[in-house]
MOPAC internal coordinates of N, CA, C and O (Angstrom, degrees):
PM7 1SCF
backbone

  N    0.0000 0     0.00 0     0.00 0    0    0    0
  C    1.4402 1     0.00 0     0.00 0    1    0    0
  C    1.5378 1   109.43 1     0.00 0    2    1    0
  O    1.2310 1   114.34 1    93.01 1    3    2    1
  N    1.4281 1   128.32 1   -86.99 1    3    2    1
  C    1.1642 1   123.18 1  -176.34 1    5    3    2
  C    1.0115 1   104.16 1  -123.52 1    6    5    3
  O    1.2310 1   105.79 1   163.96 1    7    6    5
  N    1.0422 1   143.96 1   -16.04 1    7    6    5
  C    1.9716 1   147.80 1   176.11 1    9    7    6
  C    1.3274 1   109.21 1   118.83 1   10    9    7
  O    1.2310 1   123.88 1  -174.40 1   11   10    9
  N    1.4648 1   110.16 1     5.60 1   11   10    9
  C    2.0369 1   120.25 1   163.23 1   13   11   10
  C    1.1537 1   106.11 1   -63.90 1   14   13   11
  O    1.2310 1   112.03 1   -23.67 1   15   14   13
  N    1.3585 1   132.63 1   156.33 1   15   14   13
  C    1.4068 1   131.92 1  -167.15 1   17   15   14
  C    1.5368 1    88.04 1  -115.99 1   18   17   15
  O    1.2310 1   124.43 1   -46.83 1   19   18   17
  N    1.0631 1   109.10 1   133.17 1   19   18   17
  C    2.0616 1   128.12 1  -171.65 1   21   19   18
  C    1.4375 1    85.11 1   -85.47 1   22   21   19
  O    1.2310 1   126.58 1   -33.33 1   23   22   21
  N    1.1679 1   104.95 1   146.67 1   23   22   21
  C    2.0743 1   130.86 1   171.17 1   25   23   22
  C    1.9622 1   108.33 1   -85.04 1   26   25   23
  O    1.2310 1   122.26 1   -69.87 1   27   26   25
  N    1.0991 1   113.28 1   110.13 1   27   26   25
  C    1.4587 1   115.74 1   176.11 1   29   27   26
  C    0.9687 1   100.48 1  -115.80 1   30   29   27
  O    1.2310 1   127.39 1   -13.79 1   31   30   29
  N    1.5671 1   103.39 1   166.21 1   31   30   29
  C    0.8845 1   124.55 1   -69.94 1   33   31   30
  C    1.7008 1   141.37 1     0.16 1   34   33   31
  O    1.2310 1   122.00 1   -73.07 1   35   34   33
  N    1.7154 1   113.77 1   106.93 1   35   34   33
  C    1.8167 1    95.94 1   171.22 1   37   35   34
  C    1.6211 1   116.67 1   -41.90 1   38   37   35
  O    1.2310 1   146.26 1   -36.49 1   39   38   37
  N    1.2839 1    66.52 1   143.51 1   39   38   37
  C    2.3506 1    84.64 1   161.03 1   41   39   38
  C    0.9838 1   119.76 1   -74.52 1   42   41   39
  O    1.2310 1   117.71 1   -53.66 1   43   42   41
  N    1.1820 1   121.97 1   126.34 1   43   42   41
  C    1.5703 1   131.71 1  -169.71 1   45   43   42
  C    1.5302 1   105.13 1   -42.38 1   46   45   43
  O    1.2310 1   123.08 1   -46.49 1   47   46   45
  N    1.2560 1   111.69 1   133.51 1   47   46   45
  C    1.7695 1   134.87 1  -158.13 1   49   47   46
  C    1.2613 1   121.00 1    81.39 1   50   49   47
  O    1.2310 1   113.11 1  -154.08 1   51   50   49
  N    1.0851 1   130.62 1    25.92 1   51   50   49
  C    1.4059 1   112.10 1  -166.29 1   53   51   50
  C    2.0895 1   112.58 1   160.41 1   54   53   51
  O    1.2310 1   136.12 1   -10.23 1   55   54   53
  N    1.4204 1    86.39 1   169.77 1   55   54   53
  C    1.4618 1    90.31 1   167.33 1   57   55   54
  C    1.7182 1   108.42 1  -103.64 1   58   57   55
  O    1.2310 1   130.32 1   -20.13 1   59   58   57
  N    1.6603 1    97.69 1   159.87 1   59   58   57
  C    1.5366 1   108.19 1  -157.23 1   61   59   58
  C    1.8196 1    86.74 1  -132.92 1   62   61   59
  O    1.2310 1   136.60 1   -57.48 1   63   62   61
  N    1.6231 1    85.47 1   122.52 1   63   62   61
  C    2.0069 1   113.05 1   171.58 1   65   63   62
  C    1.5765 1    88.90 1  -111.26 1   66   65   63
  O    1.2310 1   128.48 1   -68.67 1   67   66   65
  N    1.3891 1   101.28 1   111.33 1   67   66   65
  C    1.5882 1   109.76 1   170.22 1   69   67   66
  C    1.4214 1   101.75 1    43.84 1   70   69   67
  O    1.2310 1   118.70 1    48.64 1   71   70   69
  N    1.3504 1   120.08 1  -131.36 1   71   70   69
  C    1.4554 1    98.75 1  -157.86 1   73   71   70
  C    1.6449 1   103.55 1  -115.21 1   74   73   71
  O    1.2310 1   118.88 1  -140.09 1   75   74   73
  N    1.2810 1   119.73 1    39.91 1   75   74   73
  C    1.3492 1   122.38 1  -177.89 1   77   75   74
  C    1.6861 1   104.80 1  -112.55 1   78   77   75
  O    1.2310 1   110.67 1  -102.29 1   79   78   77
  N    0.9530 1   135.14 1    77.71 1   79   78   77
  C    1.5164 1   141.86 1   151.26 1   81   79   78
  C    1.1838 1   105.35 1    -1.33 1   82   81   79
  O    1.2310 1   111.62 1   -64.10 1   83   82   81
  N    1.5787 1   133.39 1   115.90 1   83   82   81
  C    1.7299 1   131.77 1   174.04 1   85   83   82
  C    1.9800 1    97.06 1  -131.27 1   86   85   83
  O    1.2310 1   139.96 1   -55.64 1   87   86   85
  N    1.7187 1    78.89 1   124.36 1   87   86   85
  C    1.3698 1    97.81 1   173.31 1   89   87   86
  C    1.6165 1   103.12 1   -93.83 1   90   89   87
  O    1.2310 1   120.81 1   -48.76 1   91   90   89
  N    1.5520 1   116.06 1   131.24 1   91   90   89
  C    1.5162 1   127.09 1   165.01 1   93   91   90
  C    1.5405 1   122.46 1   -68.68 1   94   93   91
  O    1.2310 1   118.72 1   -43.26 1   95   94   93
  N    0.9744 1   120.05 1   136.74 1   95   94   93
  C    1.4418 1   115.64 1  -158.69 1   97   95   94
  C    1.7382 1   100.46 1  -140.94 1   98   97   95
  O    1.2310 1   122.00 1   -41.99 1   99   98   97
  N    1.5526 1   113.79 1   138.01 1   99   98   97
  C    1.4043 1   122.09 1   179.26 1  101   99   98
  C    1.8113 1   121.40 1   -98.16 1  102  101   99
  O    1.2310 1   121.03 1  -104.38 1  103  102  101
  N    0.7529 1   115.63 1    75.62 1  103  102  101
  C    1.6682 1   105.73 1   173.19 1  105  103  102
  C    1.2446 1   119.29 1   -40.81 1  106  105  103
  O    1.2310 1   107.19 1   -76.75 1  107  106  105
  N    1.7196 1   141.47 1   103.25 1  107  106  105
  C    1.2479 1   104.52 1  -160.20 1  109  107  106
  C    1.7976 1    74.05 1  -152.36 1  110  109  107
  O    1.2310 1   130.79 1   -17.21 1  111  110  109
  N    1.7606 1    96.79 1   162.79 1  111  110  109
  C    1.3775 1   115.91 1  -167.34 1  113  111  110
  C    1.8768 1    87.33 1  -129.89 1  114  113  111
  O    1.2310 1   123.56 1   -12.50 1  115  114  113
  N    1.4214 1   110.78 1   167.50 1  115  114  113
  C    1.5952 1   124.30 1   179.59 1  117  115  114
  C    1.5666 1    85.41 1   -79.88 1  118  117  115
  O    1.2310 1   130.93 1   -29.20 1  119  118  117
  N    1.3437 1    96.51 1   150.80 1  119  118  117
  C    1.6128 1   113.97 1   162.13 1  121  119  118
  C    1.5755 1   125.53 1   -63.50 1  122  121  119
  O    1.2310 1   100.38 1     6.12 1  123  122  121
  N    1.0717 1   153.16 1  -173.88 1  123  122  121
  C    1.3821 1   137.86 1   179.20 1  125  123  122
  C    1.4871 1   103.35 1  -105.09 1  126  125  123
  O    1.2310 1   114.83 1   142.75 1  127  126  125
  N    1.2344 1   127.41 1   -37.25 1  127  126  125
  C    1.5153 1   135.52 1   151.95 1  129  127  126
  C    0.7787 1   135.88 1   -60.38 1  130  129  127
  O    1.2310 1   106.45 1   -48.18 1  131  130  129
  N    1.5089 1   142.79 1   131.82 1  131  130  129
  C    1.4542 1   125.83 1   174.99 1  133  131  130
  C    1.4440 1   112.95 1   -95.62 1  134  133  131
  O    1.2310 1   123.00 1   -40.60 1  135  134  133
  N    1.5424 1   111.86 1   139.40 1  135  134  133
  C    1.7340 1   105.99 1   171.64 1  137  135  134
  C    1.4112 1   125.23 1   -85.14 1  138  137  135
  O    1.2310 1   127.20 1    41.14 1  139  138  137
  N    1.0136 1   103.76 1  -138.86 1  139  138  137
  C    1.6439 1   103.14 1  -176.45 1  141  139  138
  C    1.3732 1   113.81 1   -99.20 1  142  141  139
  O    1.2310 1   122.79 1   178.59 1  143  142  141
  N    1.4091 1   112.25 1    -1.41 1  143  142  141
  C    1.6210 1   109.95 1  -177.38 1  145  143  142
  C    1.5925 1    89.32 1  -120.01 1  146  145  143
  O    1.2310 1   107.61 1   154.67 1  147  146  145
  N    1.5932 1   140.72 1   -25.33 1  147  146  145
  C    1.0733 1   133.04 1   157.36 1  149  147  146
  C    1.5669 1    82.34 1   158.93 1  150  149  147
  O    1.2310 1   119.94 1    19.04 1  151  150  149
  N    1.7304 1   117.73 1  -160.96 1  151  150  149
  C    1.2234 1   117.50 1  -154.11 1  153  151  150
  C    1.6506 1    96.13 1   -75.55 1  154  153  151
  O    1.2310 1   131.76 1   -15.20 1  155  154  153
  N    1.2739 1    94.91 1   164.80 1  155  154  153
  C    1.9004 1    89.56 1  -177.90 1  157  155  154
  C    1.7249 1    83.20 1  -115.53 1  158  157  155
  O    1.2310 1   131.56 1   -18.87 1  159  158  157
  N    1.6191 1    95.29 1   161.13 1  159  158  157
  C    1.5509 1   112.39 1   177.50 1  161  159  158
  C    1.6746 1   120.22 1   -70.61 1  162  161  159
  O    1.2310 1   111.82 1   -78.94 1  163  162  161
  N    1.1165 1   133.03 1   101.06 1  163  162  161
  C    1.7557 1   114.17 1   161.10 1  165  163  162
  C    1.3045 1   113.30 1   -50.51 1  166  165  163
  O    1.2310 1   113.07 1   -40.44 1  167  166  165
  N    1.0564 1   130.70 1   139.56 1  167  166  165
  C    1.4953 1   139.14 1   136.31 1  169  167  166
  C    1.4690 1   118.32 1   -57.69 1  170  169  167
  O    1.2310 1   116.74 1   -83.86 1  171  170  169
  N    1.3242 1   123.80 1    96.14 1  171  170  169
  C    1.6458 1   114.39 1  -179.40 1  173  171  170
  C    1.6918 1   125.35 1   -89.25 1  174  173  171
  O    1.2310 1   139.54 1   144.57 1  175  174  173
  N    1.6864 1    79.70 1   -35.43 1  175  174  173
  C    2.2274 1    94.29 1   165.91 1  177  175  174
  C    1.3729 1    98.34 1  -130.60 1  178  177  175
  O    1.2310 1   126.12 1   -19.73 1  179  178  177
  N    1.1053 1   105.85 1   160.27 1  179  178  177
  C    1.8029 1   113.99 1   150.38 1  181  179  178
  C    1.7694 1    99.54 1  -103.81 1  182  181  179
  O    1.2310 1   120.59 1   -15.60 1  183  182  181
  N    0.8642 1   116.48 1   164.40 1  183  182  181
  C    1.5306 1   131.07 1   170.18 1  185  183  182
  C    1.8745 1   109.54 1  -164.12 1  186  185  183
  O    1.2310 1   133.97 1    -8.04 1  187  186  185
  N    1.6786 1    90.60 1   171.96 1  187  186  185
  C    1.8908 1   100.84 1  -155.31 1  189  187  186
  C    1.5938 1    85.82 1  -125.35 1  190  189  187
  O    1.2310 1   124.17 1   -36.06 1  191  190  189
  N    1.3614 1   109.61 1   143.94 1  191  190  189
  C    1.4473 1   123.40 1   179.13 1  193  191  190
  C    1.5621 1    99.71 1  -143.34 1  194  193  191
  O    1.2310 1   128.92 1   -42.88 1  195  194  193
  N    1.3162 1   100.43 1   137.12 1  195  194  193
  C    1.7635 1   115.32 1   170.54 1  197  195  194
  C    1.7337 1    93.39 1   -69.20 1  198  197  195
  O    1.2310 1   123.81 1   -39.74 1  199  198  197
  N    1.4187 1   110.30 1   140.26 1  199  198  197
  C    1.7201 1   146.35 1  -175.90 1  201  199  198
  C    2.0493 1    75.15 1   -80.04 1  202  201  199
  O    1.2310 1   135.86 1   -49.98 1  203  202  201
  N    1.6822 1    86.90 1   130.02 1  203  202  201
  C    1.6595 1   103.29 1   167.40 1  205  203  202
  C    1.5242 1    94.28 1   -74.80 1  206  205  203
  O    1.2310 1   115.19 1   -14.57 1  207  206  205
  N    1.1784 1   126.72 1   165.43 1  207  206  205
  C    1.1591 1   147.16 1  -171.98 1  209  207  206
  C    1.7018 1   121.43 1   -99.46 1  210  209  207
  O    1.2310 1   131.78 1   142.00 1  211  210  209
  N    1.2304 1    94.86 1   -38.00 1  211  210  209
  C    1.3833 1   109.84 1   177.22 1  213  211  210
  C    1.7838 1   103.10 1   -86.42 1  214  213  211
  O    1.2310 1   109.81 1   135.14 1  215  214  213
  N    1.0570 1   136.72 1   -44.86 1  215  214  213
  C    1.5002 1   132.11 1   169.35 1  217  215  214
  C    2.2124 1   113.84 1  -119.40 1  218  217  215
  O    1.2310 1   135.99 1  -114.18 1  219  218  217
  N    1.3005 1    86.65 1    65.82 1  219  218  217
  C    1.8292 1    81.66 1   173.58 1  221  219  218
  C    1.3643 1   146.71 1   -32.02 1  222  221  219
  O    1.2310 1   131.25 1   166.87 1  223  222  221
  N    0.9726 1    95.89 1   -13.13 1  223  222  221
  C    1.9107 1   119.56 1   146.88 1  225  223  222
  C    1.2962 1   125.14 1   -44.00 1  226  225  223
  O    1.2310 1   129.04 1   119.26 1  227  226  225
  N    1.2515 1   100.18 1   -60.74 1  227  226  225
  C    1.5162 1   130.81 1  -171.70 1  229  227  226
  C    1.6891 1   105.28 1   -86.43 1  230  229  227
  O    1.2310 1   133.10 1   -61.95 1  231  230  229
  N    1.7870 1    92.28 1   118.05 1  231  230  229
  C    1.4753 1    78.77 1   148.97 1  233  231  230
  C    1.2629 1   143.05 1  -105.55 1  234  233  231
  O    1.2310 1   121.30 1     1.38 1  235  234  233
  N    1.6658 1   115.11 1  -178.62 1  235  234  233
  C    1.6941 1   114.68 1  -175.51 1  237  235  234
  C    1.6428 1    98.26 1   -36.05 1  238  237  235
  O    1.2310 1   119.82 1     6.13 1  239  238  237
  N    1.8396 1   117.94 1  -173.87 1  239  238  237
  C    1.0372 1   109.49 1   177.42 1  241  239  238
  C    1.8223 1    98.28 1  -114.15 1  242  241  239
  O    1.2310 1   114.66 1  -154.65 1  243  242  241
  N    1.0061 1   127.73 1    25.35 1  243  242  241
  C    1.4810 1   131.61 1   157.72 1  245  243  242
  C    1.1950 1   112.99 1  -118.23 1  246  245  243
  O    1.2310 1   104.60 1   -52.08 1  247  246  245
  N    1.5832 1   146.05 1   127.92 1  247  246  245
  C    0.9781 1   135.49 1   130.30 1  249  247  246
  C    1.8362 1   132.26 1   -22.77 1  250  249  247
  O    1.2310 1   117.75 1   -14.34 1  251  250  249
  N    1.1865 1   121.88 1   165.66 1  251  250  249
  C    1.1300 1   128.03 1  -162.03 1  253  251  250
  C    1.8773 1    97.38 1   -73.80 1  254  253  251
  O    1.2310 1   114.99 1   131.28 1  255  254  253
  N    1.5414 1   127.10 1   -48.72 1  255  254  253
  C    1.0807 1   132.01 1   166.93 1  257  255  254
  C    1.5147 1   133.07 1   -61.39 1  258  257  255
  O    1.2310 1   131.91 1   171.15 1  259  258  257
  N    1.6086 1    94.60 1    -8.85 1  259  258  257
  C    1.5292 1   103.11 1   177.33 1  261  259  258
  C    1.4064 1   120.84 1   106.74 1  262  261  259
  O    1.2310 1   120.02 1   178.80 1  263  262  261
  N    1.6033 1   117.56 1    -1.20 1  263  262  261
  C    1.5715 1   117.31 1   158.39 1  265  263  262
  C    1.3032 1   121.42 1   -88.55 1  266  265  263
  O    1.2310 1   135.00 1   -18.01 1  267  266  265
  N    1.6358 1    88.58 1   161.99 1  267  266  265
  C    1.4720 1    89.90 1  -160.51 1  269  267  266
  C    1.8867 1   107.21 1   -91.15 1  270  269  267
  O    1.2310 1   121.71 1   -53.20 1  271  270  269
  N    1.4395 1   114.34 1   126.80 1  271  270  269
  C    1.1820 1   117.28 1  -165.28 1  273  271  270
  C    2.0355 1   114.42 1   -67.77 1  274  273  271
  O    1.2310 1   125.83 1   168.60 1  275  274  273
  N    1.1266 1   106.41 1   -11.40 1  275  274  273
  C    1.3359 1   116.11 1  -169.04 1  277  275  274
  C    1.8682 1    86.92 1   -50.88 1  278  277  275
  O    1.2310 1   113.09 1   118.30 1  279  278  277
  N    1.5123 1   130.67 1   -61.70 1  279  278  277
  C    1.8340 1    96.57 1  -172.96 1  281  279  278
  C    1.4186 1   133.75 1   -90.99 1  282  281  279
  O    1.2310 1   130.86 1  -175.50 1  283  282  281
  N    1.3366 1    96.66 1     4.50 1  283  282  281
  C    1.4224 1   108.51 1   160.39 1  285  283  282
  C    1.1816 1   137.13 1   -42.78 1  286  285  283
  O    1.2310 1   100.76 1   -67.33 1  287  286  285
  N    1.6139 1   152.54 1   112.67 1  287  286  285
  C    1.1643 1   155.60 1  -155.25 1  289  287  286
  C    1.7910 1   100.78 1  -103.33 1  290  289  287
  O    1.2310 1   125.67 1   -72.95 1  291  290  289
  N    1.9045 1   106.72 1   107.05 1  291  290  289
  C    1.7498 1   105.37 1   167.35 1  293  291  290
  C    1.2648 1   127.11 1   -34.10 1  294  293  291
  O    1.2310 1   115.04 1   -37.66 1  295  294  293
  N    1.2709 1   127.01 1   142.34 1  295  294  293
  C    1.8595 1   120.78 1  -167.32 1  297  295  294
  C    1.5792 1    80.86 1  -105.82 1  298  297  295
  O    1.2310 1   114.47 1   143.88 1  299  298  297
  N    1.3025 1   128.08 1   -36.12 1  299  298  297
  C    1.3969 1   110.59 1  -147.45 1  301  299  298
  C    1.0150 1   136.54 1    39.23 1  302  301  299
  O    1.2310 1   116.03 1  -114.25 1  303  302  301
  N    1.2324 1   125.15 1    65.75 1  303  302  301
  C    1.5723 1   150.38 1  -147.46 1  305  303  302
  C    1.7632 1    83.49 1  -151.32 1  306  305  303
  O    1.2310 1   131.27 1   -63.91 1  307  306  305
  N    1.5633 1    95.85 1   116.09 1  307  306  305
  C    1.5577 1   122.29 1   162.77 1  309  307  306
  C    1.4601 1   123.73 1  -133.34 1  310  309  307
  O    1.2310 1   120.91 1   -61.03 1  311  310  309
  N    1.2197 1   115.86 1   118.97 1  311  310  309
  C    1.5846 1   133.00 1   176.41 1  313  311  310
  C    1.7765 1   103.59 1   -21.54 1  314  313  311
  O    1.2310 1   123.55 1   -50.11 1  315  314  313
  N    0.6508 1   110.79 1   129.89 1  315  314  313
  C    1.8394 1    88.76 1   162.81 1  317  315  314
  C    1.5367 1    90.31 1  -120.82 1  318  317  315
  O    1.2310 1    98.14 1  -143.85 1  319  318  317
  N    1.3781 1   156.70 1    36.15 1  319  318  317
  C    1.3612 1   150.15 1   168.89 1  321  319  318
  C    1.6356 1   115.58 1  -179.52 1  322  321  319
  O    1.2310 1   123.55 1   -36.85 1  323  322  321
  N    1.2577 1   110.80 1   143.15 1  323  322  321
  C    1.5759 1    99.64 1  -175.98 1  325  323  322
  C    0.8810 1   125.42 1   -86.46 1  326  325  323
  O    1.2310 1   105.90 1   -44.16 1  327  326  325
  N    1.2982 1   143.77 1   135.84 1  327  326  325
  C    1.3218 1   150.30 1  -155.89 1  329  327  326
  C    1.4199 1   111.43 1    91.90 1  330  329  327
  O    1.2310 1   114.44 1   170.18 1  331  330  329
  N    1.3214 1   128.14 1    -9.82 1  331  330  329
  C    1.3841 1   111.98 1   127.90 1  333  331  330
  C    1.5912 1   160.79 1   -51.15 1  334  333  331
  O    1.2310 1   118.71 1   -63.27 1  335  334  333
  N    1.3356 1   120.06 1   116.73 1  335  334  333
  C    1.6806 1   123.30 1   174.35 1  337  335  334
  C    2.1438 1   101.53 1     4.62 1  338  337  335
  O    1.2310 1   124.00 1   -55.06 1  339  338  337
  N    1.5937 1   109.94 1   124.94 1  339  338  337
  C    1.3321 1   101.19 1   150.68 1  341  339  338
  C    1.6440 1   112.16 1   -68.93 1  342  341  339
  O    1.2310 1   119.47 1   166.14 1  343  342  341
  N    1.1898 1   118.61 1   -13.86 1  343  342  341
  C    1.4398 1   114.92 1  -175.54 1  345  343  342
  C    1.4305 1    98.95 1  -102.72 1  346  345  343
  O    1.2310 1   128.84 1    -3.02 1  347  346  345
  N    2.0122 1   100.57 1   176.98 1  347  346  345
  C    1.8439 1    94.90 1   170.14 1  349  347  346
  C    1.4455 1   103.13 1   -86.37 1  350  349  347
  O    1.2310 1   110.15 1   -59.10 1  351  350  349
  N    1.1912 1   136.09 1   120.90 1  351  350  349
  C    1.2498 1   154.33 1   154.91 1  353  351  350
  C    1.5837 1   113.21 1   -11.53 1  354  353  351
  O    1.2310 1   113.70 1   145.06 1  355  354  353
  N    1.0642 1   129.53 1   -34.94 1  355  354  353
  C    1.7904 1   122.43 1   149.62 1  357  355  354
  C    1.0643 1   114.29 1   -45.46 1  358  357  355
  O    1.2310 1   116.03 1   139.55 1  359  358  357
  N    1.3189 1   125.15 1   -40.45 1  359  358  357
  C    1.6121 1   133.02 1  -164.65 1  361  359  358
  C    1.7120 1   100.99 1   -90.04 1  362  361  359
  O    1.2310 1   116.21 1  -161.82 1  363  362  361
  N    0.9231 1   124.81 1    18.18 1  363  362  361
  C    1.5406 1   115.32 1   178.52 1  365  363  362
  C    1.6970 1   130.24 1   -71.39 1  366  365  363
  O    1.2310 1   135.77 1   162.56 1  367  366  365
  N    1.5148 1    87.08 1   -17.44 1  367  366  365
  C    1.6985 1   100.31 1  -179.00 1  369  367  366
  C    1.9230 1   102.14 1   -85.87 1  370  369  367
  O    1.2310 1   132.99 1  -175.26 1  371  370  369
  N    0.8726 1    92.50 1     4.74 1  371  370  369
  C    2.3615 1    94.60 1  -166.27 1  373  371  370
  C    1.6514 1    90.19 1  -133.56 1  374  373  371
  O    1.2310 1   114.81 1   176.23 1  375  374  373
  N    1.3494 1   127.43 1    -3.77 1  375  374  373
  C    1.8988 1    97.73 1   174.86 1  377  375  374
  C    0.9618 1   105.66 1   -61.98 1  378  377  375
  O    1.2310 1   122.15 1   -11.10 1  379  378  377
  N    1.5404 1   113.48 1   168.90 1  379  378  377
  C    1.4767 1   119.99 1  -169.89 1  381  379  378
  C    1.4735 1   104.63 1  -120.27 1  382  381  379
  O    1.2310 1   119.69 1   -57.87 1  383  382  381
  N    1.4030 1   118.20 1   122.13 1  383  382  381
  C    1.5739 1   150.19 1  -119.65 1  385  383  382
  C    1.8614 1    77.19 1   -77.47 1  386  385  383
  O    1.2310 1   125.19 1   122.42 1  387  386  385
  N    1.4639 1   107.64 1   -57.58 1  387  386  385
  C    1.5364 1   115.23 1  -173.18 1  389  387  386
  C    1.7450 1   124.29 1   -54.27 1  390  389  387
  O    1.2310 1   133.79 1   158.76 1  391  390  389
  N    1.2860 1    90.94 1   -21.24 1  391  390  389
  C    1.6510 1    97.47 1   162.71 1  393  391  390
  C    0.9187 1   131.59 1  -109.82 1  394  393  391
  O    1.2310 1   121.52 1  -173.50 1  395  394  393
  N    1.0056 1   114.70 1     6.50 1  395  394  393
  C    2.0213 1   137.01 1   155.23 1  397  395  394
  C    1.0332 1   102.32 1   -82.28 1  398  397  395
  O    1.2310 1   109.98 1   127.90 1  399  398  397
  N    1.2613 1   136.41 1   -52.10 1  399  398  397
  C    1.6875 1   134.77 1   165.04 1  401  399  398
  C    1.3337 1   104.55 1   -15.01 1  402  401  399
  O    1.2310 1   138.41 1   100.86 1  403  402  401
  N    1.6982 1    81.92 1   -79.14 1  403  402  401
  C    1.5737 1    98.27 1  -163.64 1  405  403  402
  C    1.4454 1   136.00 1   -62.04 1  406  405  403
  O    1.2310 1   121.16 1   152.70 1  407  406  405
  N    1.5954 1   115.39 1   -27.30 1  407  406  405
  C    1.2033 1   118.98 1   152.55 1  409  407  406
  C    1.4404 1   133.60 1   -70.46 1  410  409  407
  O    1.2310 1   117.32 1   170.39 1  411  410  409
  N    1.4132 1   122.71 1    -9.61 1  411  410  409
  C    1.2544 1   122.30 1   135.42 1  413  411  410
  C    1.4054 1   141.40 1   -42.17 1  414  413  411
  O    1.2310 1   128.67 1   124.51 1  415  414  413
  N    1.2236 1   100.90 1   -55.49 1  415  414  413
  C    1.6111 1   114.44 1   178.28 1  417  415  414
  C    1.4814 1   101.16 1   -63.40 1  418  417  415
  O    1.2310 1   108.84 1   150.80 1  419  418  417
  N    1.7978 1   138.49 1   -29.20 1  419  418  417
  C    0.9534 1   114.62 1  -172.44 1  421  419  418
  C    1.6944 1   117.78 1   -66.23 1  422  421  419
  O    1.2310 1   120.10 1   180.00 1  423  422  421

């Protein structure tokens, strides 16, 4: 990220940039097909949200770019080493450019 040394183990919910807890978050729309268990979710962005403080599970209710996390679906996706993706690494083609920004700058 920036040459800050990340805190490992993450904090429960999430991956941790220095000492700010980031919950992974799915932007996702129904598929146009339905499967066999019913429509499955696309992933359209990933995006990064600061961990509420009062329940670390939960994140803030804005994303880092400024959406609002209320329909966002938790990835629960945690770093287990540094210099790993803040996102899950499948998802690298859909992060969302504005929360890569921003977790840089932290």
């Amino acid at each position: 990220m920036t040459g800050r040394s990340s805190r490992w183990p993450p904090a429960a919910g999430g991956a941790t940039l220095d000492t700010m807890a980031i919950i992974v978050l799915f932007e996702v729309r129904a598929a146009q097909q339905a499967g066999p268990g019913g429509d499955e979710p696309v992933v359209v962005a990933v995006h990064a949200a600061g961990s509420d403080p009062d329940v670390p599970e939960d994140p803030l209710p804005i994303t880092l770019c400024g959406q609002d996390t209320a329909p966002m679906e938790h990835a629960h996706y945690e770093r287990t080493a540094p210099g790993q993706p803040w996102h899950p690494p499948e998802f690298t083609d859909v992060r969302c450019p504005k929360c890569e920004r921003a977790l840089r700058g932290l």
